[in-house]
N, C-alpha and C positions, 0 to 999 in steps of 0.2 A: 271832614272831606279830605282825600288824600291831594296829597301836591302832584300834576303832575313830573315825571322823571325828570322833564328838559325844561324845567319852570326854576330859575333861579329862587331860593329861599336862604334864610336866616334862619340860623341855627344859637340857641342860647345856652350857652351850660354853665354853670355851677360849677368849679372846683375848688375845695377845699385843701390850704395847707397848712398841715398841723406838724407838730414835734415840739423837743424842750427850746425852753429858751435860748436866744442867744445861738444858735446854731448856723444861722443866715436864711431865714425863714422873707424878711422883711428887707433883705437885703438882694434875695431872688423876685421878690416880686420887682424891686425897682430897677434892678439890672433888665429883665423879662418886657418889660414893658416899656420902660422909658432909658434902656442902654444906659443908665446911670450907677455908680456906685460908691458908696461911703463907707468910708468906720465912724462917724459917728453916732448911725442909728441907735434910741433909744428902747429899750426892750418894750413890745408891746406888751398894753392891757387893755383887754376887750376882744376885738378885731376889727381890722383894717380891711379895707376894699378898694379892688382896682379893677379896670376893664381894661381886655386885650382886643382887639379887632384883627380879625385875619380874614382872607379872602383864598376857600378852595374850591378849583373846578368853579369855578361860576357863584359858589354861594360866600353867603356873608356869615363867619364864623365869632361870634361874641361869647368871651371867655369871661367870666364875673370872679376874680381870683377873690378868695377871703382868706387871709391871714388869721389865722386863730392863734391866741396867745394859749398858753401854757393855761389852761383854765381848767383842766383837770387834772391837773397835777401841778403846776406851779404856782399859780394863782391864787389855788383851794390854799397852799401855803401861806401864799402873800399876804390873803384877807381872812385868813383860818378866823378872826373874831367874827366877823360877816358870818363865813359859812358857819360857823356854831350857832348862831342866833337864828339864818332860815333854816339848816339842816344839811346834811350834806345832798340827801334827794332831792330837796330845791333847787342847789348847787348846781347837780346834772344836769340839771332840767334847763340849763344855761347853754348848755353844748345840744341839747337838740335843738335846740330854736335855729343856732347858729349853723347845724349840721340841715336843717329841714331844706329842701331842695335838691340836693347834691346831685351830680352828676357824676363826678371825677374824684379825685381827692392824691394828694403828692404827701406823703410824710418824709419827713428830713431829719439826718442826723450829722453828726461831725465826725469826722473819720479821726479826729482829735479827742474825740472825748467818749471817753468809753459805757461813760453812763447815757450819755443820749442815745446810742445803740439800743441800750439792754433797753431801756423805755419803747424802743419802737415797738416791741412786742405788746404793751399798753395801748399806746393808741392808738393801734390797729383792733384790738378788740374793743375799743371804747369806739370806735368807729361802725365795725360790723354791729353791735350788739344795740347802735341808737340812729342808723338812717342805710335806707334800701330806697333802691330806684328799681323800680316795675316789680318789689319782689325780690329782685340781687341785689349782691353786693355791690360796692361800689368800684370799680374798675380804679387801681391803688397803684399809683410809680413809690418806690424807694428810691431816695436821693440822698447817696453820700459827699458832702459838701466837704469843703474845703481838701481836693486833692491835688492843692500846690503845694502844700507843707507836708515836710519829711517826716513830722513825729506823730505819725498814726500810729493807733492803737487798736485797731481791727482788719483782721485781713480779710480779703476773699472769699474763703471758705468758712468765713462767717456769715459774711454777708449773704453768699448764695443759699446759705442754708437759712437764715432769716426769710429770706425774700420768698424760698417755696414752701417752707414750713405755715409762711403765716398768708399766701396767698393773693400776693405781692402778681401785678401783672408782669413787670419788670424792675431789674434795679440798678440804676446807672450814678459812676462816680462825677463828681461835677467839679466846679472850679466857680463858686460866681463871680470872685474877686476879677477872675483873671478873664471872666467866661467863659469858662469852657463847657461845652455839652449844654448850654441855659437854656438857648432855644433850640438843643435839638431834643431835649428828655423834654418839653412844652409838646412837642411836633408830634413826639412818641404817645402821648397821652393825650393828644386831639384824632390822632390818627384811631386808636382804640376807642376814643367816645363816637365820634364818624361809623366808622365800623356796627357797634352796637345800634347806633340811631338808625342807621339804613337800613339794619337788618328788623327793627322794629317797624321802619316804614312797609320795607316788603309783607311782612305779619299782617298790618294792618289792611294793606291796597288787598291782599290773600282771602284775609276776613272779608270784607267787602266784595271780592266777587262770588264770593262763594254763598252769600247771605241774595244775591241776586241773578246768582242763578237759579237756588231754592226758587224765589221768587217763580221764575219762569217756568219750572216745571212745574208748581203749584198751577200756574195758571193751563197748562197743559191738560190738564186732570181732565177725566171724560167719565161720563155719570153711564152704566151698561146694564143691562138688565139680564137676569139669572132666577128660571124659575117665579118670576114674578116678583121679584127684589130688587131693590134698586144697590148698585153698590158701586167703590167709586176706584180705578186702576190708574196706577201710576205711582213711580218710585219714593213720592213724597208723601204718601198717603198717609 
């Protein structure tokens, strides 16, 4: 049943953030949510979880962030005896379970490191090719971290070319250390789930009256007689 328009709800989404290790993956999440920051986070294994709460227009917005480690590709390294023994298709099968839900999804790289770029292009297909929401894709921020430090090694005309090459919603430079941009690339990637979800709701409230107004003109239908036949008029027939 749809919600009505002026009826406050909660809204839950799913997003995923993936990239290589060590990029500031875990170090966004704890900045983002509890304005906190360290260096001495330890590099995850598995994935971590955290909840945002926000409040837009009237509704209650519950963000479920999951940190995914480097599990397809750094991981598969870490524990390569593991993965040799279940398989590496086992392996995968590791990152759907953890991908199952999604809504959203943020990939991060380091504007320091020039191999965590070239990777984005990985797990972005590791991404499309193992979870869809209605059918699409997953609505995907590019996040180039660490752009308080001068020894970048990717410019611009990379990056944009990444970002529409591999269909990327947007792609914005960040700062978590310092914060910058933390909760506004968050805001840009609630604003784009929001977006899609209403537009879903309207589809649906759409269906729904149109499944009942069938209804009514079914009910409409008048039985006529022709020649001594009975036969039956109206546009649902």
């Amino acid at each position: 049943m749809a919600v009505p328009e002026d009826e406050e709800r909660e809204r839950v989404y799913k997003v995923l953030l993936v990239g290589n290790g060590q990029v500031g993956k875990t170090s966004f999440v704890e900045r983002y949510v509890n304005n906190r920051f360290s260096t001495a986070y330890k590099q995850t294994v598995g994935v971590d979880f955290a909840v945002k709460v926000l409040h837009r227009n009237g509704d209650t917005i519950k963000l479920q962030l999951w940190d995914i480690a480097g599990i397809s590709l750094s991981c598969i390294l870490l524990y390569w005896p593991i993965v040799y023994i279940i398989g590496q298709e086992r392996a995968a099968q590791f990152t759907r379970v953890y991908y199952k839900g999604a809504a959203g999804c943020i990939i991060m790289f380091d504007l320091t490191n020039r191999k965590s770029f070239k990777d984005v292009q990985k797990w972005k297909v590791d991404l499309d090719s193992k979870v869809r929401n209605r059918g699409k894709k997953l609505p995907c921020l590019l996040l180039a971290n660490k752009s308080d430090l001068g020894d970048r090694c990717v410019n611009i005309d990379e990056i944009n070319a990444m970002s529409k090459d591999n269909g990327f919603s947007n792609w914005i430079a960040i700062s978590v250390k310092e914060n910058k941009l933390v909760s506004q690339s968050m805001n840009r990637l609630v604003d784009i789930l929001i977006a899609e979800d209403v537009g879903n709701d309207v589809e649906e409230r759409s269906d729904n009256e149109c499944d009942g107004s069938l209804l009514e003109l079914k009910q409409e239908k008048k039985k006529t007689k022709s020649n001594g036949q009975t036969s039956l008029q109206g546009c649902c027939v």
